[in-house]
C-alpha positions in Angstrom: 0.0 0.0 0.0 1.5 3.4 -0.7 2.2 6.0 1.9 -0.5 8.4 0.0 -3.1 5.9 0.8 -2.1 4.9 4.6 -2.3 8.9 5.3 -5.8 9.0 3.7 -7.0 5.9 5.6 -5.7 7.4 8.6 -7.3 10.7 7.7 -10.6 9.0 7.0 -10.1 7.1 10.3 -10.1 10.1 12.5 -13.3 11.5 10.5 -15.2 8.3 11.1 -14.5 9.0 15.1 -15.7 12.6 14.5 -18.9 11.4 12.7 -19.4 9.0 15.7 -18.9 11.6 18.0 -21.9 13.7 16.0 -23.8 10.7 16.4 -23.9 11.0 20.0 -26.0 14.2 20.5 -28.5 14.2 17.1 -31.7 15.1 17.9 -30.3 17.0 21.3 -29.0 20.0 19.7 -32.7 21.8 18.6 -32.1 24.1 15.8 -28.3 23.6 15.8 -26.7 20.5 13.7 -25.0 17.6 16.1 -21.1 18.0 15.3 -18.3 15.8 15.8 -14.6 17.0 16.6 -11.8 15.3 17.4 -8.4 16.7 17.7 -5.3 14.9 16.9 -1.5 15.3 17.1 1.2 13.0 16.3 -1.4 10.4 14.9 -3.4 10.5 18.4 -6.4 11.5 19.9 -6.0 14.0 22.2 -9.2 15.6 22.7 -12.8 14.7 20.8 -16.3 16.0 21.5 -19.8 16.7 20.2 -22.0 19.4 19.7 -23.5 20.4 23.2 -26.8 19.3 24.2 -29.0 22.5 23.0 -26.7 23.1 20.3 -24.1 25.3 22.2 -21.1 25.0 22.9 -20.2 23.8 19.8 -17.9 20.5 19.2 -14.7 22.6 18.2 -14.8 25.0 21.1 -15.5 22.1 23.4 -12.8 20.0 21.6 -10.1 22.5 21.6 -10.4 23.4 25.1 -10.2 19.8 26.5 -6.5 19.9 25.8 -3.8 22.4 26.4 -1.4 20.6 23.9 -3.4 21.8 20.3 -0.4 23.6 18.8 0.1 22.3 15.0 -2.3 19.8 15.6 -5.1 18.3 13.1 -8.6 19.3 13.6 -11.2 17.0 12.1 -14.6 17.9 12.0 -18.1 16.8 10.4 -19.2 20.1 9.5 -17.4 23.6 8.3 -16.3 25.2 11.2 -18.8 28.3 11.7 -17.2 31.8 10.7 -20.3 34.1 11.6 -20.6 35.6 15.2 -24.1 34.8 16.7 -24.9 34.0 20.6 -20.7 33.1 20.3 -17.8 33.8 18.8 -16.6 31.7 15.7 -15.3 28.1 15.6 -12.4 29.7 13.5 -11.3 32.1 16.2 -11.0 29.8 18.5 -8.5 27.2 16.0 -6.5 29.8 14.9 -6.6 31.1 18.6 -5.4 27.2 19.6 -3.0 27.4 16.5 -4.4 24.4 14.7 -1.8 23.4 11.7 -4.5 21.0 9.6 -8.4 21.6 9.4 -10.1 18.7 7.9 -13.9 18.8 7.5 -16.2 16.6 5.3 -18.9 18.9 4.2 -20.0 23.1 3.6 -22.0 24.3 6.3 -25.4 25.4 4.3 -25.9 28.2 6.5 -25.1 31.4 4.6 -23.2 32.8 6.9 -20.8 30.6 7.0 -21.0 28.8 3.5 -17.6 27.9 2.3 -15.7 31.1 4.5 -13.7 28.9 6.4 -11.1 28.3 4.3 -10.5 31.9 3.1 -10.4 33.0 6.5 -8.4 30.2 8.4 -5.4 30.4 4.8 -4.8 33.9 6.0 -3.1 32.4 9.1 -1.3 30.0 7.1 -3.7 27.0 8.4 -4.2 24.5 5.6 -7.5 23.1 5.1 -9.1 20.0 3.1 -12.6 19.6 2.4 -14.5 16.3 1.6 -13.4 13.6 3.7 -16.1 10.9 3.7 -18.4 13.7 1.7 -21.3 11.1 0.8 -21.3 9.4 4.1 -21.5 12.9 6.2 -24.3 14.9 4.2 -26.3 11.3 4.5 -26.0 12.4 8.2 -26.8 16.2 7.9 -29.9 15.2 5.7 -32.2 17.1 8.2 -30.0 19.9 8.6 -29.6 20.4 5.0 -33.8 20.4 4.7 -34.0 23.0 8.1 -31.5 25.4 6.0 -32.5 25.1 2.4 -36.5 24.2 2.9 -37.0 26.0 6.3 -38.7 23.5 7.6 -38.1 20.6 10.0 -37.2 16.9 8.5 -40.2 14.9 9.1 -39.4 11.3 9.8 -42.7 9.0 9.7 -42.6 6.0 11.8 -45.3 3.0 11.7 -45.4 -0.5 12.5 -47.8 -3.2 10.9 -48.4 -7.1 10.8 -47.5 -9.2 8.0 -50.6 -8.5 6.1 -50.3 -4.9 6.8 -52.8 -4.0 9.4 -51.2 -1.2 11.1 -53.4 -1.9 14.2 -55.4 -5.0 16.4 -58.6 -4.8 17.5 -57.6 -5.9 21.0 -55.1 -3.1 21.1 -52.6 -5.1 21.4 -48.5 -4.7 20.1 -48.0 -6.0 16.7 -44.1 -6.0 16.8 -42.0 -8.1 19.0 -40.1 -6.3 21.5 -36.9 -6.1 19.7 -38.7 -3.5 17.2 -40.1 -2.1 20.1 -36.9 -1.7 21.8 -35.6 0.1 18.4 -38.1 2.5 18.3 -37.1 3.5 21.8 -33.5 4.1 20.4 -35.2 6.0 17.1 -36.7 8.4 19.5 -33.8 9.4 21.2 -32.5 10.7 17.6 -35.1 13.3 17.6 -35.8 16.3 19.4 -39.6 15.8 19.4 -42.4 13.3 18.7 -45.5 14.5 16.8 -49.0 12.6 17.5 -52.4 13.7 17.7 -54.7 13.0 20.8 -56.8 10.0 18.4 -53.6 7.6 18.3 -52.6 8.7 21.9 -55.9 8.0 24.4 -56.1 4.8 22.1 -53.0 3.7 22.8 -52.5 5.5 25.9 -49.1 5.9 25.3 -46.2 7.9 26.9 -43.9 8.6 23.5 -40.7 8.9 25.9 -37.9 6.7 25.5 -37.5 3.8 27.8 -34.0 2.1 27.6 -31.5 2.6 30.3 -29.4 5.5 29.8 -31.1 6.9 27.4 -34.5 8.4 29.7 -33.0 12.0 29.3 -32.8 11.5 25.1 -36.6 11.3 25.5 -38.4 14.3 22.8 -40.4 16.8 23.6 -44.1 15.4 22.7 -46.4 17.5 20.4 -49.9 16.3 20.4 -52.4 17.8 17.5 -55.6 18.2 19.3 -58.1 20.7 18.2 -60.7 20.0 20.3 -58.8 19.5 23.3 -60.2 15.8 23.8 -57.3 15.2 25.9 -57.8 13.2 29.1 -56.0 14.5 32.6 -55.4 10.7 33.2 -54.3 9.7 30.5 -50.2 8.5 30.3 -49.1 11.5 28.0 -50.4 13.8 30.8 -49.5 12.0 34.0 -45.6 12.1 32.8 -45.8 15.5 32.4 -44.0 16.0 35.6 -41.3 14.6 33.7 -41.2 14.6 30.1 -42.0 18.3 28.2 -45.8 18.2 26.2 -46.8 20.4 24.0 -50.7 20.5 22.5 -51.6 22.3 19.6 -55.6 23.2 19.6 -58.1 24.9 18.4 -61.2 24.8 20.2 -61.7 27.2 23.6 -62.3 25.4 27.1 -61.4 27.9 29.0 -61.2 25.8 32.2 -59.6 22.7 30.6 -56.7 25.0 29.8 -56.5 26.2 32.8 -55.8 23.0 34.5 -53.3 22.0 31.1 -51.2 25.2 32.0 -50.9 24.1 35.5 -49.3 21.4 34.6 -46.6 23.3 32.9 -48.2 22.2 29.3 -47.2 24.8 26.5 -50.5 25.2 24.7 -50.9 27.0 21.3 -54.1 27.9 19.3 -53.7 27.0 15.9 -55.9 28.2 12.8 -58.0 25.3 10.8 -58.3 25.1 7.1 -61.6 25.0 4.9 -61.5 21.6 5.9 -61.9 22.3 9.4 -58.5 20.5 9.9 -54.8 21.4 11.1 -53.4 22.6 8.1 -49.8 20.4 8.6 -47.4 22.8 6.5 -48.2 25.7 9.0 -48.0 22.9 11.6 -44.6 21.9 10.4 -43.6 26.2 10.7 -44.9 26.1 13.7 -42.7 23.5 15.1 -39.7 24.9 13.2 -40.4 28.3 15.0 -40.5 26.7 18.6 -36.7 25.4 17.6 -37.0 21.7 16.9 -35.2 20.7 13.4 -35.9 16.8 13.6 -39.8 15.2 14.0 -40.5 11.7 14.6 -44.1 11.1 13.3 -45.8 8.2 15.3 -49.6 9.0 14.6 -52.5 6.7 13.3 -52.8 5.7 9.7 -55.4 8.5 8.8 -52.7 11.4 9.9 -49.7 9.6 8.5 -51.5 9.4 4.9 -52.0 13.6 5.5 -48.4 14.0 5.8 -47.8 11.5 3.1 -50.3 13.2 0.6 -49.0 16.6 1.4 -45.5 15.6 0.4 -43.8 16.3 4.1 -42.5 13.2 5.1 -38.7 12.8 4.0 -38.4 9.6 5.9 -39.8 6.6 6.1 -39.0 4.0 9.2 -40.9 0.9 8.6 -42.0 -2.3 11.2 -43.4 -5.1 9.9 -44.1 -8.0 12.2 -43.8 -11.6 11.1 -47.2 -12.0 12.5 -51.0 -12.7 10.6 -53.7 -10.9 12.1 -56.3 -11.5 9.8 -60.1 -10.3 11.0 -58.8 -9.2 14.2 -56.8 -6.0 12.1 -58.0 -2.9 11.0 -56.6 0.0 8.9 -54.9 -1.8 6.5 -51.6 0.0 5.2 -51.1 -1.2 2.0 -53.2 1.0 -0.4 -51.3 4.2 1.1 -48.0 2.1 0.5 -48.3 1.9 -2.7 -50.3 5.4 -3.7 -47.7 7.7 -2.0 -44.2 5.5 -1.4 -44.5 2.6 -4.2 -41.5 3.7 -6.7 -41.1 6.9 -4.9 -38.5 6.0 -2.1 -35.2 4.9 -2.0 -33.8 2.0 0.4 -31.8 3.5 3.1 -31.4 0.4 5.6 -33.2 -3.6 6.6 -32.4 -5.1 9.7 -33.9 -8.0 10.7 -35.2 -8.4 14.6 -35.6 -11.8 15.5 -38.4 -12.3 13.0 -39.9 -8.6 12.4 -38.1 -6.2 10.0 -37.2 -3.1 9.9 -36.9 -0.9 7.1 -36.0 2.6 6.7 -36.5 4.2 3.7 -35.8 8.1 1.7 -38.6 9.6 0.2 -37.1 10.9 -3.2 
């Protein structure tokens, strides 16, 4: 192997430790992308880190202050190092500050104002830097960023789980996956920063839409429930957990006293305009959501809101649980014709895992 390629192994090495490192925190940082860092000198580590939970600090400031030893070190990060002044100074300050040598970074940071100015201004002080460094593999990681910056609106990923003959739902209300799907949806919440519902899907299932593996309770979204008449019950799960877990409900219909007793509970409660068809109208929804600082949705609803979103054209992805089991009579709202009216031929395979006899598949609307 020639020396050209063992340095761009290593390189790519030490980005595939910063892309873990964004891993860590996506769906934490609200409007703010999850970046990875990792600092290294003499072909070692000596400092890595993520994007703060709530998006600030940010990876490199973090990063570059772990270590007192960053002089003509490599920098490799996921993401452009910012270059505008906001609620902080600049990324770049702070390298050229810590007299970085080397500044890797895999893609441009869409935001315009910071778009490809890194390099410019980081050359001036003699710092070299490289751009593209497992390129495809990073911007499939910043797909929801990309879409909050060049869409302005957050990525919308819809999850549903049916049987083998694609009854998204049993009669006797009871789980259709095994709990090794169940277990991964857990872990697919924790990637988000909130989980959107309406109060239908919730006081059937009486559900708490928090994330329930160890270690991972505080990566639990913030729930948004869609509930224009305010049909929500007070003891129900999604409102005895509020104690805990953040809620917010979206309505439209006054009860003056039932919102009085919600805002006790600390509930954030917005009135939202219907359309002519009397219902949510999901674009403004989706502006909404974006303007309360959440960037990544995870859409666990019933089939009827799911197929909204799906006809509307604001789903980008699609997670998909299909159980190994039959239920025949005992199902109802069959899945299949909204399968293949709005995602037959119009998706592209992303991931399957098999769970012990479900499977899972995760899919990118085109």
């Amino acid at each position: 192997m020639s020396t050209k390629k063992i340095k761009k192994n290593k390189q790519s090495f030490f980005m595939q430790l910063a892309l873990m490192n964004a891993n860590r925190n996506i769906g934490s940082t609200n409007e703010n992308p999850s970046v990875g860092c990792v600092v290294v000198k003499n072909n070692c580590v000596i400092s890595s880190s993520c994007t703060n939970v709530g998006g600030r600090p940010h990876a490199e400031y973090i990063a570059l202050n772990n270590s007192k030893k960053t002089t003509k070190s490599d920098l490799y990060v996921t993401l452009e190092p910012c270059s505008h002044y906001g609620k902080t100074s600049p990324c770049v300050n702070e390298i050229i500050k810590k007299k970085i040598k080397n500044v890797y970074y895999s893609v441009s940071d869409p935001d315009k104002r910071s778009f490809n100015k890194c390099k410019e201004i980081l050359k001036r002080e003699n710092i070299k830097v490289n751009r593209g460094l497992l390129h495809s593999e990073v911007k499939d990681f910043y797909q929801s960023y990309f879409n909050y910056q060049n869409n302005k609106l957050p990525f919308v990923t819809a999850k549903l789980a049916v049987s083998k003959d694609f009854f998204s739902a049993k009669r006797n209300n009871k789980w259709i996956t095994n709990k090794y799907s169940r277990s991964r949806v857990h872990l697919i919440r924790s990637k988000h920063d909130c989980i959107l519902s309406s109060s239908k899907t919730v006081l059937i299932d009486n559900s708490n839409l928090t994330c329930r593996i160890n270690g991972l309770e505080n990566k639990s979204p913030v729930r948004i429930i869609l509930d224009k008449n305010l049909n929500i019950r007070f003891d129900s799960n999604i409102i005895k957990s509020t104690n805990k877990y953040s809620l917010i409900i979206f309505y439209n219909k006054n009860n003056i006293s039932k919102l009085k007793k919600l805002k006790k509970l600390k509930i954030k409660l917005f009135k939202l305009d219907l359309n002519k068809e009397k219902q949510f109208d999901l674009h403004m929804v989706l502006k909404k959501i974006k303007s309360l600082g959440f960037s990544r949705i995870l859409l666990e609803s019933g089939l009827n809101l799911m197929t909204l979103f799906l006809k509307k054209k604001l789903v980008n992805n699609f997670e998909l649980f299909i159980s190994n089991k039959i239920v025949g009579s005992a199902g109802h709202n069959n899945f299949k014709d909204t399968m293949n009216t709005y995602l037959k031929g119009k998706v592209n395979k992303l991931n399957r895992v098999n769970l012990f006899g479900d499977k899972f598949l995760s899919y990118k609307i085109k």
